[in-house]
N, CA and C of each residue as an Amber inpcrd file, in Angstrom:
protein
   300
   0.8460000  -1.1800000   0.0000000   0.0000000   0.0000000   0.0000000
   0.8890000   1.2400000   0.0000000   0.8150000   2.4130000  -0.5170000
   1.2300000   3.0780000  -0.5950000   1.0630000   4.2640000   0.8560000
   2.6280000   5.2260000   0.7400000   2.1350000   5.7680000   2.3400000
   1.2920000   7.2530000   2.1900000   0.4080000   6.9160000   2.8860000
  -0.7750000   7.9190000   2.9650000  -0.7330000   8.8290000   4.4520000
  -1.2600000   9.9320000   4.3930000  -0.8950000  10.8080000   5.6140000
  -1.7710000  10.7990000   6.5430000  -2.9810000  10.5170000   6.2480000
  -4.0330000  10.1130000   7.1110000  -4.8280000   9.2090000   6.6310000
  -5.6010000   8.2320000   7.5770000  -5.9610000   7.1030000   7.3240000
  -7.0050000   7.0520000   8.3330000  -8.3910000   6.0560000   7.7950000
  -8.8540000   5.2210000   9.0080000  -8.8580000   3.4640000   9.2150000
  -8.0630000   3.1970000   9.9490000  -8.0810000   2.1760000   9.9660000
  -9.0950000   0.9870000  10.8700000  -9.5920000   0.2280000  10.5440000
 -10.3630000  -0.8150000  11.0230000 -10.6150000  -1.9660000  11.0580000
 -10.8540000  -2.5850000  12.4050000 -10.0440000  -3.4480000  13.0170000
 -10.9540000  -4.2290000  13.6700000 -11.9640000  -4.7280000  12.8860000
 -13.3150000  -5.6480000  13.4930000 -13.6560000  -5.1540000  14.9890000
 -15.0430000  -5.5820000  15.1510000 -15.6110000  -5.3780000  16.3630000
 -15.6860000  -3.5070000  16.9490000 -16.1370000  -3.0390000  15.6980000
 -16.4170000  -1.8950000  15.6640000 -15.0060000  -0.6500000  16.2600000
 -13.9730000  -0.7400000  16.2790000 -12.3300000  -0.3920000  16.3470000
 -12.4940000   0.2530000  15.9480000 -11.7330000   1.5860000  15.5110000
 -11.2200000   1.9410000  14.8050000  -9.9140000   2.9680000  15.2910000
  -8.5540000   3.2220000  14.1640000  -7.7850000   4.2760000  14.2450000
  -7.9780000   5.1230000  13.3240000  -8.1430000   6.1500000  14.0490000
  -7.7670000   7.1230000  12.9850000  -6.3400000   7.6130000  13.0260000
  -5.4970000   7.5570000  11.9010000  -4.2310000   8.0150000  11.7810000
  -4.0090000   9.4680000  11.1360000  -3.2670000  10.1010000  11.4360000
  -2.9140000  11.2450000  10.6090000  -3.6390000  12.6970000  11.0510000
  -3.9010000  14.0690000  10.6150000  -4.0510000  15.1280000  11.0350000
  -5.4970000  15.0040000  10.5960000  -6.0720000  14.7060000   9.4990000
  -7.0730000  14.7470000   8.9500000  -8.0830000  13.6520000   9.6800000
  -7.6390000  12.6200000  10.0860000  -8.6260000  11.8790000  10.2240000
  -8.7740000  12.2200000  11.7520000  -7.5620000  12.5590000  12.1870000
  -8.0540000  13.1840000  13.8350000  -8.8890000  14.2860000  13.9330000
  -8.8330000  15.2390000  13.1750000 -10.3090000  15.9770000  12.8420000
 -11.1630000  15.8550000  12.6410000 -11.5100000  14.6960000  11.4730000
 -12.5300000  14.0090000  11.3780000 -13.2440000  13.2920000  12.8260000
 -12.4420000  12.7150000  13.4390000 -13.1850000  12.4260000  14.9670000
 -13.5080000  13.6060000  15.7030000 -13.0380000  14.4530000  15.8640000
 -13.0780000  15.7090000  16.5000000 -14.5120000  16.2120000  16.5210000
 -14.2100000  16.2930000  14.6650000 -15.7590000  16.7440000  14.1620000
 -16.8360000  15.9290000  14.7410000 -16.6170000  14.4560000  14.8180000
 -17.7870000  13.4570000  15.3810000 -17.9480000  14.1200000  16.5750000
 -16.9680000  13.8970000  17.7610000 -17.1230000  14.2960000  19.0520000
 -18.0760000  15.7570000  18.7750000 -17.7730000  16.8530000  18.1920000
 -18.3480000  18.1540000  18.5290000 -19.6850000  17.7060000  17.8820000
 -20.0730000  17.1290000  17.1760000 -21.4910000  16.3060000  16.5420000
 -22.2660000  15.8380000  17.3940000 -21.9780000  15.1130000  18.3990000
 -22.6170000  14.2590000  19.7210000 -22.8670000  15.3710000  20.3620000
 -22.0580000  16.4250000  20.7470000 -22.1520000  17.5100000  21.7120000
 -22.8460000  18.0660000  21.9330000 -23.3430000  18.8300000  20.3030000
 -24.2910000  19.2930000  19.9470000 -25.8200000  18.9020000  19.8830000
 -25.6190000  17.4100000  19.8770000 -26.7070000  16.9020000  19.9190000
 -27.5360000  16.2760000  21.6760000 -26.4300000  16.5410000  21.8870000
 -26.8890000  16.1230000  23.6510000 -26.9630000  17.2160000  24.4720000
 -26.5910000  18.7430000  23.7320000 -26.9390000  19.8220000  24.3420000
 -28.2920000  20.7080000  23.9350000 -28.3650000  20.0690000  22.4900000
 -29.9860000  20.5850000  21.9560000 -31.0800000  19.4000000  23.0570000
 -30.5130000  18.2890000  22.9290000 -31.6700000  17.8210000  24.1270000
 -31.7380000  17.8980000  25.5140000 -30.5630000  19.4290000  26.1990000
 -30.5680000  19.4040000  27.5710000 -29.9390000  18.6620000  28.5070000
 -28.6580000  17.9820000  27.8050000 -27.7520000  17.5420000  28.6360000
 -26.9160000  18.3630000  28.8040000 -26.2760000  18.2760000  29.8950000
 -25.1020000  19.1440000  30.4760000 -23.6870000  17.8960000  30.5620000
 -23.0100000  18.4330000  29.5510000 -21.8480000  17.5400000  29.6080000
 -21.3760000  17.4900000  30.4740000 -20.1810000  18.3390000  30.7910000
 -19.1660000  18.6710000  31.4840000 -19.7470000  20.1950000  31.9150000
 -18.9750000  20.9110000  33.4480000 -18.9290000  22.3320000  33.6640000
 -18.3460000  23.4350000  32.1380000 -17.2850000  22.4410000  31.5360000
 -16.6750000  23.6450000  30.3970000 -17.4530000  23.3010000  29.0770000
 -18.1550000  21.5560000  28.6400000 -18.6730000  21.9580000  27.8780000
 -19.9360000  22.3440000  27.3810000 -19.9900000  23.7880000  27.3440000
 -21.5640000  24.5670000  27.5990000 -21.8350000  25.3530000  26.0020000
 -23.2010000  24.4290000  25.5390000 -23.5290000  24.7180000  24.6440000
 -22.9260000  26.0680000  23.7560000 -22.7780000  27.1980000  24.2180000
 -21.5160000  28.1080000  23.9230000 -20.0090000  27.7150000  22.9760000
 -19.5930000  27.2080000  23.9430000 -18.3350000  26.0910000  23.3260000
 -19.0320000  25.4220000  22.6620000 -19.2700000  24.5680000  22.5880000
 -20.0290000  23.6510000  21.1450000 -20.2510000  24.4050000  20.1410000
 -20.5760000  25.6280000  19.9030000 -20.5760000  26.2690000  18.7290000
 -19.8290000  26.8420000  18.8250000 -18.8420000  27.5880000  19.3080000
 -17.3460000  28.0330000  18.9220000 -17.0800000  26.7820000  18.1990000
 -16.6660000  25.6590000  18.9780000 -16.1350000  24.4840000  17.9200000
 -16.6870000  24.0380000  16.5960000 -17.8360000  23.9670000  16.4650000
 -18.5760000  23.9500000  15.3370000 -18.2240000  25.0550000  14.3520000
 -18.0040000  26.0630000  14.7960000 -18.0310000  27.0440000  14.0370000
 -15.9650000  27.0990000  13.3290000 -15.5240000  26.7860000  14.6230000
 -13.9240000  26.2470000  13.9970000 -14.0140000  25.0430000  13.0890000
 -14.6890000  24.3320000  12.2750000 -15.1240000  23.2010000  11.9990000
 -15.4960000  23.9930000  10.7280000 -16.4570000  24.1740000  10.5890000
 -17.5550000  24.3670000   9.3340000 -16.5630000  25.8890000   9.0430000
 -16.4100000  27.1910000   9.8000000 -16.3850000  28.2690000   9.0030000
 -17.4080000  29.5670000   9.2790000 -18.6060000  28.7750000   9.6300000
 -19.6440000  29.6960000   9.5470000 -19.3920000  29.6690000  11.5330000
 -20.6910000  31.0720000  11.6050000 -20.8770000  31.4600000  13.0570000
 -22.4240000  31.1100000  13.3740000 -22.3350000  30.4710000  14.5610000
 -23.9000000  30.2450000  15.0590000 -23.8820000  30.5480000  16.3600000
 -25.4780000  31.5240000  16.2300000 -26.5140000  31.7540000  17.5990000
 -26.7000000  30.7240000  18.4360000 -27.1030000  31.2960000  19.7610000
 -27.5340000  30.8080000  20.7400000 -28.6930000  29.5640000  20.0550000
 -28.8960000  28.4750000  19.9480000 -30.1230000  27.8800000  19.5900000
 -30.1010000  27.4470000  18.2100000 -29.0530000  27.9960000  17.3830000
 -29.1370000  26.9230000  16.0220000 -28.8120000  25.8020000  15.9020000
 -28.8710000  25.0940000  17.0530000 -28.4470000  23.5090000  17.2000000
 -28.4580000  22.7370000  15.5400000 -29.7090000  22.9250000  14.9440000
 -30.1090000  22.1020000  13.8620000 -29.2050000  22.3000000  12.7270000
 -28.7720000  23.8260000  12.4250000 -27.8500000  24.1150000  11.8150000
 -26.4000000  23.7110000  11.7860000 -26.1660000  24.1490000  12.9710000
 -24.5790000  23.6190000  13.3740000 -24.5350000  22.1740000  13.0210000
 -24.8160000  21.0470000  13.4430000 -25.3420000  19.8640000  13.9870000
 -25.3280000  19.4980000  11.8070000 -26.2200000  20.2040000  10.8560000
 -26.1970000  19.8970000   9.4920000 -25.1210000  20.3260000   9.2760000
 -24.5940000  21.2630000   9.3260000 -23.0750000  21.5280000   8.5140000
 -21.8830000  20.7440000   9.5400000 -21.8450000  20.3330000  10.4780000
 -20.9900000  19.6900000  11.0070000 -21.1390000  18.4680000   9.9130000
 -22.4670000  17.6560000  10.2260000 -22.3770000  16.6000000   9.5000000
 -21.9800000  16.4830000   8.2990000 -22.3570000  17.5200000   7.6940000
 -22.0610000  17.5390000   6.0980000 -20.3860000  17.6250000   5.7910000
 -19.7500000  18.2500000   6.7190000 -17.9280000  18.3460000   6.8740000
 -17.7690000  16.6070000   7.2830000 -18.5780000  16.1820000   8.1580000
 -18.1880000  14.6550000   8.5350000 -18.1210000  14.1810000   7.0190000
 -19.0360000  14.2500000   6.5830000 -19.4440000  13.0060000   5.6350000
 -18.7640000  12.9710000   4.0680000 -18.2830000  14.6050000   4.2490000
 -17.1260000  14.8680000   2.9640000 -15.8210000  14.2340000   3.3740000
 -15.0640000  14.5050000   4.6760000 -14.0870000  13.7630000   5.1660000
 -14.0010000  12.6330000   4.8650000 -15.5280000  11.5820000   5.6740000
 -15.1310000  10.0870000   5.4590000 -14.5990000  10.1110000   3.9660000
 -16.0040000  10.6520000   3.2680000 -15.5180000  10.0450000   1.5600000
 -14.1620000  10.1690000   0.8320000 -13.4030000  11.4080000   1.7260000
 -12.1370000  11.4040000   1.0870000 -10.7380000  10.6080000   1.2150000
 -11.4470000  10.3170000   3.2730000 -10.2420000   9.6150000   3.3370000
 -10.2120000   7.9410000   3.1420000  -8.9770000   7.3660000   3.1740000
  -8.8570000   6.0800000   2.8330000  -9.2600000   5.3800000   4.0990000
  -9.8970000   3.9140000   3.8800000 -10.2910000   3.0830000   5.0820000
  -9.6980000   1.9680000   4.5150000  -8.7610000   1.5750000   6.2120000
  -8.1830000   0.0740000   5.3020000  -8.8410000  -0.6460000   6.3130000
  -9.2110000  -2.5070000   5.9110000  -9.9230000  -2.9790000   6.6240000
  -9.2680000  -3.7550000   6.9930000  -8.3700000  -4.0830000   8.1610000
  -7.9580000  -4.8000000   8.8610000  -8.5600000  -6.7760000   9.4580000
  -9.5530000  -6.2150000   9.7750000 -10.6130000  -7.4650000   9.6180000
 -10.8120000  -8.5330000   8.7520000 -10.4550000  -8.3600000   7.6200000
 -10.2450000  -8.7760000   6.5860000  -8.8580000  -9.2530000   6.3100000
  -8.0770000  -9.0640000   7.0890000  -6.3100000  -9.1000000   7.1040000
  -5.8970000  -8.7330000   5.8770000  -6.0270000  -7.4250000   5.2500000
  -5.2070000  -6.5440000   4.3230000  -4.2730000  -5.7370000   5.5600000
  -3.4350000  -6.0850000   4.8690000  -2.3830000  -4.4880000   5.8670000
  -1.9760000  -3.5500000   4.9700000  -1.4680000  -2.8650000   5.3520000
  -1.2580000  -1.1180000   5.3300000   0.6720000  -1.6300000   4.4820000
């Protein structure tokens, strides 16, 4: 296989690595995705992470700036950055015993 700079790799039983700068963003992005979504339904994560922060991060993410309450927004353009990522980056399937 040729060497690639970021990667996700996977490793049966639902595993995974993400390798490289890109694909650690790509999780990032997941994590601030959940965040958002457990703070539009009134969970309180953590003391620091307060719906506030969740859209600063979102907004370091996507580009754009969001209000108090655009959960639905943030939450679509996050996803939509997720789902361009996966498609770009490479997934090797370990499970299968291909290696890298």
């Amino acid at each position: 296989m040729e060497n690639l700079d970021s990667y996700i790799v996977k490793h049966g039983d639902g595993v995974s690595a993400f390798i490289g700068r890109d694909a650690t963003r790509l999780m990032h992005a997941r994590t601030v995705y959940h965040a958002l979504r457990a703070c539009k339904a009134g969970m309180r994560l953590t003391r620091t992470a307060t719906p506030t922060r969740s859209f600063e991060l979102a907004s370091a993410i996507t580009g754009k700036r969001y209000k108090r309450g655009q959960y639905d927004a943030a939450m679509a353009d996050v996803r939509a950055w997720i789902l361009a990522m996966e498609s770009a980056l490479p997934v090797i399937d370990r499970s299968k015993g291909e290696s890298a």
